[in-house]
N, C-alpha and C positions, 0 to 999 in steps of 0.2 A: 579528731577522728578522720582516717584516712577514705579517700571515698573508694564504692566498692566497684571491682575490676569490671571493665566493659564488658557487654555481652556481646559477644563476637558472632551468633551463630542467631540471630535476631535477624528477622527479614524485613524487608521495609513495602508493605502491600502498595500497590497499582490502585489507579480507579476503578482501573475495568479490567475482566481476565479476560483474554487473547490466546487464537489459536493460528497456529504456524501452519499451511496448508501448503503442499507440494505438489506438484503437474509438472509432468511428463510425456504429453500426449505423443510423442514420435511418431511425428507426419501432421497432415491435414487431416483435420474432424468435420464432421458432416455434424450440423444443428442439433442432431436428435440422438447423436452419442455424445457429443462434450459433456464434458464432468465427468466422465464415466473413469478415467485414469489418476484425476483428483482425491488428494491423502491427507489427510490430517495427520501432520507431524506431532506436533507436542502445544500445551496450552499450559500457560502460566501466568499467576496474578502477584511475583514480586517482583523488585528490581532485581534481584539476584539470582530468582530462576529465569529471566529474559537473559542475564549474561551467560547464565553456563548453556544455555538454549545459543544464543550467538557466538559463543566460540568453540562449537562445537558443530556446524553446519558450517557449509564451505560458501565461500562469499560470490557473490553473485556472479563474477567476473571470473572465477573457475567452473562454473555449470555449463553442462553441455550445453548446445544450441538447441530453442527451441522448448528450452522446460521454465517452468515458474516457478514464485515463490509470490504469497500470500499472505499476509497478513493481518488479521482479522476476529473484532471483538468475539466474543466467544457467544456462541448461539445464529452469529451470519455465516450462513456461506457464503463463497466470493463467487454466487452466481448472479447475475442477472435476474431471477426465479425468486431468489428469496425476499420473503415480504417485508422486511427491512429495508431492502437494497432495492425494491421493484419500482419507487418511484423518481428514485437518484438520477444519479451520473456519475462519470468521473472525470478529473482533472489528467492529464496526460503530460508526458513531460518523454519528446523522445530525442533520446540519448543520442550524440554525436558520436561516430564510431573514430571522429579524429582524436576526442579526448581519452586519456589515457583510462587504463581498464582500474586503476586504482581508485579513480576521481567515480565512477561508477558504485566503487564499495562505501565510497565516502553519504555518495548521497541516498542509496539507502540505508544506509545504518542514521543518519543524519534525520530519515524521515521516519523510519522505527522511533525514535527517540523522543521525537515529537509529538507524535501518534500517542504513544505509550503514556507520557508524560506530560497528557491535555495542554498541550502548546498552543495547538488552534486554537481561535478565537470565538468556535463554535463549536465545543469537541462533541457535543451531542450529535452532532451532525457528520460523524466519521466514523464509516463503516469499516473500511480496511487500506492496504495498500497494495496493488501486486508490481512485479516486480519480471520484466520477460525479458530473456535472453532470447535474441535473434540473430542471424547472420547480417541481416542488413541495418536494424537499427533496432538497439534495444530500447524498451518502452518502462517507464515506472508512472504508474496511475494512484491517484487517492480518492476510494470512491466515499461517494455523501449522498446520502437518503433522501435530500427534499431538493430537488432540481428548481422546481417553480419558485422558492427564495434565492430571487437574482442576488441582493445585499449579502445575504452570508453565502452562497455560493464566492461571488466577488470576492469577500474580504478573505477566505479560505485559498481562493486560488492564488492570491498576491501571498498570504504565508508561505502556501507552498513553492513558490517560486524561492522566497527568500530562504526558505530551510534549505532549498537544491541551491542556495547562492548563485540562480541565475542573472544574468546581467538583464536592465529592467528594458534594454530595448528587443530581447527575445522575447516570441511571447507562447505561451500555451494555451491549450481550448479545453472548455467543458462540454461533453457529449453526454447526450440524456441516452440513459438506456434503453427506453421508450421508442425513442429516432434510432438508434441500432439497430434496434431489433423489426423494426416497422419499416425503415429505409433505406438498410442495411451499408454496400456501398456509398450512396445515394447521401447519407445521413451528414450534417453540417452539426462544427459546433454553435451550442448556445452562446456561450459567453466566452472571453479569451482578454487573460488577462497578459 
């Protein structure tokens, strides 16, 4: 008996659904408008609505300057404010603007991937990613919810390193949201791996 023909149109579910959120704020925002220009693109819980969601947004490295991209379980927003994300931080990773604009698309799509498909070592502890286009250096962050766990902070941000295939004498910092928002400039990372 011959076996019967695969099912081609069969999706394969995520752990978590995730929603794509967009910013555009063109110019400087004042604390008490930010968010205010923040979209929620599109939310998907398969591998194959995250792909036709990815190839169908323009890669980061053709976005104007100045706008973002978010990435983010479904029900956080990628604010600072939300009670998810209010006791976090995030890891930072900023982009050399000598490296080529390609190598940019490579590592977030590399850190979507990861995200998406509880790569981390702690995936409970991963709120989102965003993702900033700048003129002077653009910035990709991965925020996580419990700052005051130094150990999985640590072993999260050395992942993160390794999914960006940073080289292990660069190093990045964790800043607590908390210190942003309380010491604003002022504000030091916690940890740096």
């Amino acid at each position: 008996m011959a076996d019967p023909a695969p099912d081609f149109t069969a999706k394969h579910p995520l752990e978590h659904t995730w929603t794509l959120w967009f910013d555009n704020p063109n110019g400087r925002q004042k604390q008490a408008t930010w968010g205010q220009t923040l979209r929620s693109v599109y939310t998907f819980n398969t591998v194959e609505d995250f792909w036709c969601l990815y190839n169908n947004i323009l890669a980061p490295s053709r976005l104007i300057m100045g706008t973002d991209f978010h990435l983010f379980k479904e029900g956080i927003e990628p604010k600072w404010e939300d009670a998810t994300c209010a006791k976090g931080g995030k890891w930072t990773f900023f982009f050399p603007k000598s490296k080529e604009p390609a190598h940019l698309d490579d590592c977030w799509l590399n850190l979507l991937l990861a995200m998406i498909g509880e790569q981390f070592c702690e995936p409970s502890e991963i709120c989102g990613a965003v993702i900033s286009v700048r003129q002077k250096q653009h910035r990709i962050a991965l925020w996580t919810k419990t700052a005051s766990n130094e150990a999985d902070q640590i072993a999260i941000g050395k992942h993160f390193k390794n999914v960006l295939e940073m080289p292990e004498n660069e190093k990045i910092g964790y800043m607590v949201h908390d210190d942003a928002i309380r010491l604003e400039r002022r504000a030091k990372d916690r940890y740096t791996v």
